[in-house]
N, C-alpha and C positions, 0 to 999 in steps of 0.2 A: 296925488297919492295912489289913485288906480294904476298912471304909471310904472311908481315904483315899485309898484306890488305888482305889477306884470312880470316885472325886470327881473325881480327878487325871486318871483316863481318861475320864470327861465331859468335862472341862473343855476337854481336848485336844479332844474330838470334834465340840466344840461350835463349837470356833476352829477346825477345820480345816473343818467345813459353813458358818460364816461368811465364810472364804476363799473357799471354792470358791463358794459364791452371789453374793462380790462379784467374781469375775473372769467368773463367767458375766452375771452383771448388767453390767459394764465391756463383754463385748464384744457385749453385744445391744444396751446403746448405740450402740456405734459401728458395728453394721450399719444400724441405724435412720437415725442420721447419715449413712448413706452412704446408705441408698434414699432418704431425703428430699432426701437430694440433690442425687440423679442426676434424681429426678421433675421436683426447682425448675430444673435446669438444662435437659431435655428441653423444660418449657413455658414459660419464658422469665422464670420466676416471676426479678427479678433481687433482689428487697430481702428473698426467705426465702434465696436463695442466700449473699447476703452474712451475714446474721444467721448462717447458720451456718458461714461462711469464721471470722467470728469467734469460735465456740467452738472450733474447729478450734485454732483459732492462742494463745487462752488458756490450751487445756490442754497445748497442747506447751508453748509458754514457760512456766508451772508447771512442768511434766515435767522438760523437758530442760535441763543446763546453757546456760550464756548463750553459747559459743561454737561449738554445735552450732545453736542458733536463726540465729547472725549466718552461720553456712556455708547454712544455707536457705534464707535472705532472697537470699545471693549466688548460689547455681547456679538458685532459683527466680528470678530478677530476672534474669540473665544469658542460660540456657538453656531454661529451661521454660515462660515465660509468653508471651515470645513468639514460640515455633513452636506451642505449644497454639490462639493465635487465630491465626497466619497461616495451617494447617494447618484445623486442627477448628472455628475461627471459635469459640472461646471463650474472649472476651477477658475476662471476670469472672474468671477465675482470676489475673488481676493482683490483684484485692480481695486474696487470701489473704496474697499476699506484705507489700503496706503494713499489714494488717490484723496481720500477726505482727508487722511491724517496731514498729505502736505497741502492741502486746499486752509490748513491752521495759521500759515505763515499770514494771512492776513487778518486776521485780528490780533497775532501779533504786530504785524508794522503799523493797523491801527489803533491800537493801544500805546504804545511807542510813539505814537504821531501827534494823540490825543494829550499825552501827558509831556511835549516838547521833550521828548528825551532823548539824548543821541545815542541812535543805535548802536554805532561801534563800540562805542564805552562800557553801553551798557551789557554787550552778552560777549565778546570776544575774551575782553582782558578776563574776566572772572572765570566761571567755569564753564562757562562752554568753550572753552578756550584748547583743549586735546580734540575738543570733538570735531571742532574747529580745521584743525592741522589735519586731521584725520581727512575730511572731507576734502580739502585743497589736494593732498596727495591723491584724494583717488581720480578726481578731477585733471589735475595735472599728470597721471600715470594713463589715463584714458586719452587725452589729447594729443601727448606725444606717439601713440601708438597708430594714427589711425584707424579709429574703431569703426565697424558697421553702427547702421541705424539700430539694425535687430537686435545687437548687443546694448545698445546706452537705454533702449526702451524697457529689455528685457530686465536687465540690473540695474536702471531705477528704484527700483520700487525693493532694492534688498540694502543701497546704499543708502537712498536719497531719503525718501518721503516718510520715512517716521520719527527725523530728528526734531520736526516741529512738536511733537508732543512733548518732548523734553524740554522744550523753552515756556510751556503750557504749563508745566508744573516747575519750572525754575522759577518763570518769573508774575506766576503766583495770579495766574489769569482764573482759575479755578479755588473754590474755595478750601482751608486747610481739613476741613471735617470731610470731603470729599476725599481725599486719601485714602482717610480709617475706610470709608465704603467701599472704594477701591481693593481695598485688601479684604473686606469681609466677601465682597463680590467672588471675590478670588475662589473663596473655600466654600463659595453655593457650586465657580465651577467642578472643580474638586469635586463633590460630591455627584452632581452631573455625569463624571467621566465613566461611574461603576455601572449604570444601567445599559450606559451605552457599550462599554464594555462586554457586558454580558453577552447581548443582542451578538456581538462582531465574532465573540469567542463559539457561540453554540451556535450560530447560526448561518456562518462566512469561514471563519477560521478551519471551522469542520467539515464544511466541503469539501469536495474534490478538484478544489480551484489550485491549493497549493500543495505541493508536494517537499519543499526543501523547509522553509521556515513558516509554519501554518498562522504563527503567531502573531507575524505582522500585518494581520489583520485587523486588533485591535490595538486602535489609535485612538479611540475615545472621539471626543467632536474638534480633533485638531485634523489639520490638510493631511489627505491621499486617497489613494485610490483602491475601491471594492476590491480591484482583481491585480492590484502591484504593490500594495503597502502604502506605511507614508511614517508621519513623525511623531512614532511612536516613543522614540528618544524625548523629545521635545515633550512631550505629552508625560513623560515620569519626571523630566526634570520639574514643571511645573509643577504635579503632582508635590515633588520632594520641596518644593519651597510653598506650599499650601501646607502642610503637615509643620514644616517649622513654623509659620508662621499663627497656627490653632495651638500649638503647644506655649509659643510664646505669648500668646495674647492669655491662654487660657493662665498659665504660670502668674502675668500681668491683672490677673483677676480684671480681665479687663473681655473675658467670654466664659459663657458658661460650659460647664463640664462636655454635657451633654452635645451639645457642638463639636467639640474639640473629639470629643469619640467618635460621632459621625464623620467627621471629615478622615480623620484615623485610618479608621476601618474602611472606608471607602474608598480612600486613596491606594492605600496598602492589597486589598479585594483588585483595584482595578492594575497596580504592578505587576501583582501576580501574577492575571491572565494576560497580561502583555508580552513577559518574559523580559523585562530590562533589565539586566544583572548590573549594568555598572549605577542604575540608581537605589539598589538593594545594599550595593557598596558603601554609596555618598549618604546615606541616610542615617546611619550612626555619629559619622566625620561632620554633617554637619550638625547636628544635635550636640557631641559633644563640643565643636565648637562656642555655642552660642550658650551652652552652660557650663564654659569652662573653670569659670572662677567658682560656683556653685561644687562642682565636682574637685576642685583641687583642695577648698577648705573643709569639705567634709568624703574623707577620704573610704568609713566602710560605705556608706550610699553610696560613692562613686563604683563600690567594688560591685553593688548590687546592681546598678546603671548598665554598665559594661558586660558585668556577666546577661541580664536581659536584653541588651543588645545584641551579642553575639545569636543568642536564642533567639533573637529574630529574624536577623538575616541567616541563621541556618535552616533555621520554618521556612521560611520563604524557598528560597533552595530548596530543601526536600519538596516542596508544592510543585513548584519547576520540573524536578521529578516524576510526579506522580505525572503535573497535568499536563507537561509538553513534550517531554523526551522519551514516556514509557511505552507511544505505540511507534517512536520512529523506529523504520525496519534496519539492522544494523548488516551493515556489508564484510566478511571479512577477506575478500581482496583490497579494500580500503586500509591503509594500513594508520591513515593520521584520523581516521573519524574516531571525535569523539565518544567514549564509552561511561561515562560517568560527569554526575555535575560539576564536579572538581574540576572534569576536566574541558568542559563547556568554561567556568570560569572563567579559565587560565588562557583558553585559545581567544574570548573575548575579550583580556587583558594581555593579551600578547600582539605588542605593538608590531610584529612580521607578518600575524597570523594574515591568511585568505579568508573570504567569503567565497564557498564553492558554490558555482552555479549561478553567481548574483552578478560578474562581472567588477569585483572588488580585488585588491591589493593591500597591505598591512600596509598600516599606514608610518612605520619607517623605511617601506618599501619607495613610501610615494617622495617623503620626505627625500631621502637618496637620491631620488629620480632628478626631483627638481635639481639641487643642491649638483646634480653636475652637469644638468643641462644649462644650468645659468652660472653658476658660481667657479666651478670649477673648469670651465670653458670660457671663463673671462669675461662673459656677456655682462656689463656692471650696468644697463641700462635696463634691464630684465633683472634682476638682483633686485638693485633697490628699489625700482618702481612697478616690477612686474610688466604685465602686458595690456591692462587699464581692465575696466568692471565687465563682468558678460563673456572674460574667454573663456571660460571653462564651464558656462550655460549650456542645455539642450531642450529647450522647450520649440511650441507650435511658432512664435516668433523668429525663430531663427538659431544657431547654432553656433556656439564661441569661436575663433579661430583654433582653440588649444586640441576642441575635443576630435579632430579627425588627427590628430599625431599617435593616438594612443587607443589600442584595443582596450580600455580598462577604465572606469571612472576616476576622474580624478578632481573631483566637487565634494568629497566624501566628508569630509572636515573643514572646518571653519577656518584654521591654521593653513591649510594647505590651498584653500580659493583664497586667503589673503594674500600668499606669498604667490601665487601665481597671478593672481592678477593686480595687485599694489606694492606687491614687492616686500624687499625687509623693512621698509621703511613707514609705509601703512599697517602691517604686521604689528611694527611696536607702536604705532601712535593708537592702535586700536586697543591694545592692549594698555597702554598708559592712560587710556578713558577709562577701562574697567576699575585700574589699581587706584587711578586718581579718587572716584565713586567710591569706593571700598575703604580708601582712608578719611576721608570727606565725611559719610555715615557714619566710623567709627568714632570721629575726633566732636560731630556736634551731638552726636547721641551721651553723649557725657556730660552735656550742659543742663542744667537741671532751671533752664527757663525755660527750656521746650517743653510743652505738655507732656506727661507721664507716656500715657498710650504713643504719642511717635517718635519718642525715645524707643518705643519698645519695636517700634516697625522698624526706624531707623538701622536697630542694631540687624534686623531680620534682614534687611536690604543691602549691610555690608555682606554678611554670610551667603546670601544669595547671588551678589554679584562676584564674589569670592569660586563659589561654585560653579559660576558661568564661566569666569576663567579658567579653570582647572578643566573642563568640559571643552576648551578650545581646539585640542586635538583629538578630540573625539567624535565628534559630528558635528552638522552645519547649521543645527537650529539656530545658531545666532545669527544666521544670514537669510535662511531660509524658511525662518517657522515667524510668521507673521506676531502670532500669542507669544513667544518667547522673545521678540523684540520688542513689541510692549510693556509688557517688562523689565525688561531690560532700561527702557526710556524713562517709565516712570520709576524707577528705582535711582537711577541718576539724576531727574529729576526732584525726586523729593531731596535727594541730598543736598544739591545745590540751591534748592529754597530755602532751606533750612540754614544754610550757611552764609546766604544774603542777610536771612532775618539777624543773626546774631549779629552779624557785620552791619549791618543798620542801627543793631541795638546798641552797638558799643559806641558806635560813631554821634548818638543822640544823648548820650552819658555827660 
């Protein structure tokens, strides 16, 4: 017996010095990982920095359930990556976030693996099925080209690594109540954006840093830079699908009043100071949108609707006014600068206009461009497939093929880096993902077995990605704005859960 009790208290001793060696070995790693670094990011080292963004990001998603990864990816993507570079100028810490997003792909395939399911069956033919096409073509547009290193690493992470979150909420690895939180998460950011706003407008904007558009200084807590601007676009359009989505919920008695004014007036406060005219525009179009049938059978409230809306994007406008246009100094050898908001407007909605000073082009200038350096020069291998991902990049990684042709940006919109670099042919498959989501949300948000409340986000998320579309030739947040691809994922993602669940439902009938 004394033996076995010697044995037995080995054995223990031996397992508890094995423990304690691998928790001290665990966390000498992770100091090591952390001075390595802070060293990689101190000297500018950006491809050890990313390398280890990525072990970062695989041992948390190993680690941590799959709805604590998707809540990181969201308040890192929202609030922390871009005050980290507009602040500290360290914009690599965007890596970690799309780096985790695709670090998702594996509890998908072990979820898949666990449940004997066959993968192709199971996400191809359904709906992930454009998205699908979408991603072969850019793949196959990048391979025939011969691309640099610098390029597939740099546009990674614009092509590649956030499509895992959509298969995360397609295929229902998170819980359905997570959603609603998702969207209410939405309108704490939203509310967020006006203090920071504030700060960017009085205290950056008003410097002596800018002289042509002072305004693009406030971005709220989405990516750029103190002394160059950033995605300030991105940042209204977000804004503008937070507001539809407090009015809808609030309409849904499914929020209280009080909320829905807070996020209102905060979102609308932080437009303002921003100056984004074309989401002063989209903000009526989509509200009426999404109370169309409300406004068509009660025709004098519709007349009081519209008139109140006019009135507010004219408010808005005269704000613009007072607070951005009334100290710029006016030149009159200038002969096209603007003189009035009208006519700020009209030059922001005139698809020729320039940006003087910014090294910008109207963007059916760019359109033209391409259209006869590829299409009308017979080039049909540049046409439909473009020149593959990254040619029309310019970051510390490296430098697209495209961009030393051209004194002039030509990244400016989403439409115009698709067509340059996947051609007409990812162009529309990108575009048939958006329309696909947009009928998808409309067609199951009508099924009245879906709970109340995601019927009502549902319909938000057709209008939303309706507006994303329409916003495709207009800037490149949908490639470029980390927060606005998020969105984007889980908006098409909810759709197509929703549209398994009915197709499950009916098939168990």
């Amino acid at each position: 017996m004394e033996v076995k009790d010697q044995f037995v208290h080995s054995s223990n001793s031996n397992i508890l010095s094995f423990r304690i060696f691998s928790i001290a070995l665990f966390f000498v790693g992770v100091v090591f990982l952390a001075v390595v670094s802070g060293i990689s990011a101190a000297y500018g080292n950006v491809i050890m920095l990313i390398g280890l963004l990525a072990i970062y990001g695989v041992f948390f998603v190993l680690a941590a359930p799959v709805s604590w990864t998707v809540w990181l990816i969201f308040w890192s993507a929202f609030l922390i990556t871009g005050p980290a570079a507009y602040f500290l100028r360290f914009s690599q810490l965007q890596w970690f976030t799309v780096l985790v997003s695709g670090a998702l792909l594996l509890p998908i395939l072990v979820n898949l693996l666990r449940n004997k399911t066959n993968i192709l069956s199971t996400i191809i033919p359904n709906d992930f099925f454009w998205p699908t096409i979408f991603l072969l073509l850019v793949i196959f547009s990048t391979v025939i080209d011969q691309p640099k290193l610098s390029e597939l690493v740099n546009a990674s992470r614009h092509y590649l690594f956030l499509w895992p979150l959509m298969l995360i909420f397609m295929l229902g690895l998170v819980k359905e109540e997570m959603h609603v939180q998702l969207w209410k998460a939405l309108l704490i950011v939203a509310i967020l954006q006006f203090p920071m706003a504030i700060y960017q407008y009085f205290f950056v904007a008003k410097s002596n840093i800018r002289n042509i558009t002072p305004w693009d200084a406030v971005i709220g807590t989405f990516h750029g830079a103190i002394d160059g601007g950033g995605s300030s676009a991105g940042m209204a359009i977000m804004l503008l699908i937070a507001i539809l989505t407090a009015t809808a919920l609030w309409h849904g008695q499914k929020l209280h009043g009080k909320w829905m004014i807070l996020v209102m007036f905060a979102s609308l406060g932080t437009i303002v100071l921003a100056e984004v005219k074309a989401a002063v525009i989209l903000l009526p179009i989509a509200l009426s949108l999404y109370y169309r049938k409300e406004l068509l059978h009660r025709p004098m409230e519709s007349l009081v609707v519209v008139t109140g809306a006019i009135l507010l994007v004219g408010g808005i406008f005269t704000a613009y006014e007072k607070l951005h246009y009334g100290e710029m100094p006016t030149h009159s050898f200038n002969q096209n600068q603007a003189h009035t908001t009208y006519d700020r407007v009209m030059r922001a909605l005139d698809p020729e206009g320039e940006s003087e000073g910014m090294g910008e082009i109207g963007r059916v200038n760019l359109l033209t461009t391409w259209w006869s350096i590829n299409v009308m020069s017979g080039d049909i291998q540049h046409s439909l497939f473009g020149y593959g991902m990254g040619a029309t990049s310019d970051t510390r990684l490296g430098t697209g093929e495209l961009m030393g042709r051209f004194h002039y940006k030509i990244n400016t919109s989403s439409s115009i880096i698709l067509l340059w670099e996947t051609g007409i042919l990812g162009h529309l498959a990108f575009l048939l993902v958006l329309l696909y989501g947009i009928l998808v949300s409309r067609r199951v948000a009508k099924d009245k077995r879906i709970p109340e409340v995601h019927r009502i986000l549902l319909r938000v998320g057709s209008i939303s990605l309706l507006i994303l579309t329409i916003t495709l030739p207009y800037k490149n947040f949908h490639l470029y704005s980390i927060p606005i691809q998020f969105l984007m994922m889980f908006m098409l993602g909810q759709a197509a859960y929703w549209s398994q669940f009915l197709n499950k439902t009916n098939k168990n009938k």
